[in-house]
Steps between C-alpha positions, in 0.01 A plus 500: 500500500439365171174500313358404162437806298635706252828661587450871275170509602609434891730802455261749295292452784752556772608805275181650492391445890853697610452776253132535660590511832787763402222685322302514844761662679653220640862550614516146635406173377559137604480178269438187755484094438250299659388349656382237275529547112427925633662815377397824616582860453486753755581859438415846762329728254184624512274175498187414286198655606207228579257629277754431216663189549239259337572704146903564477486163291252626272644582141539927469431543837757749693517769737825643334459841262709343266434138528382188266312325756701186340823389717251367754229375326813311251672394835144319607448312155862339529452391821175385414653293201740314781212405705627759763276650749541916621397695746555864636473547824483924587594635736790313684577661831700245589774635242401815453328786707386719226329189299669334244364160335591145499484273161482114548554286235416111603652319215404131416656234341806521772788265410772434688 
């Protein structure tokens, strides 16, 4: 898979999604291709509540005693700046019975 985009910011932004799933609990998580210009994370910790996932982009907004509220909010600006699209998806009981969450990243400008 190769997309147009900026290669430090690709990997502060993988970076940042595996920390937060290990931050979550998760003692499992799964980077997958495709299809299409796709990427996805899925990890088995605790999942997103609903009621929260419309704000863990939002600048200073965490659930963590001692976090910035920025990895995530940082993470969504960079993909922004690529033209990428995300989405969480939370729970995903098809990899994991306790919850766990799902990020999708649709890239564009797919070269081959």
């Amino acid at each position: 898979l190769l997309v147009l985009g900026d290669a430090n910011r690709s990997t502060q932004v993988l970076m940042n999604f595996a920390i937060n799933s290990g931050q979550a609990g998760a003692e499992r998580a799964e980077f997958s291709i495709g299809p299409g210009p796709r990427l996805e994370l899925r990890d088995d910790g605790a999942g997103i509540p609903a009621h929260i996932q419309s704000r863990i982009f939002e600048p200073f907004f965490t659930t963590k005693e001692s976090g910035t509220g920025l990895g995530l909010a940082i993470s969504y600006r960079a993909l922004e700046a690529m033209e990428a699209r995300i989405a969480i998806v939370s729970p995903v009981p098809d990899f994991c019975a306790k919850g766990g969450t799902m990020i999708r990243i649709d890239f564009k400008g797919v070269t081959s």
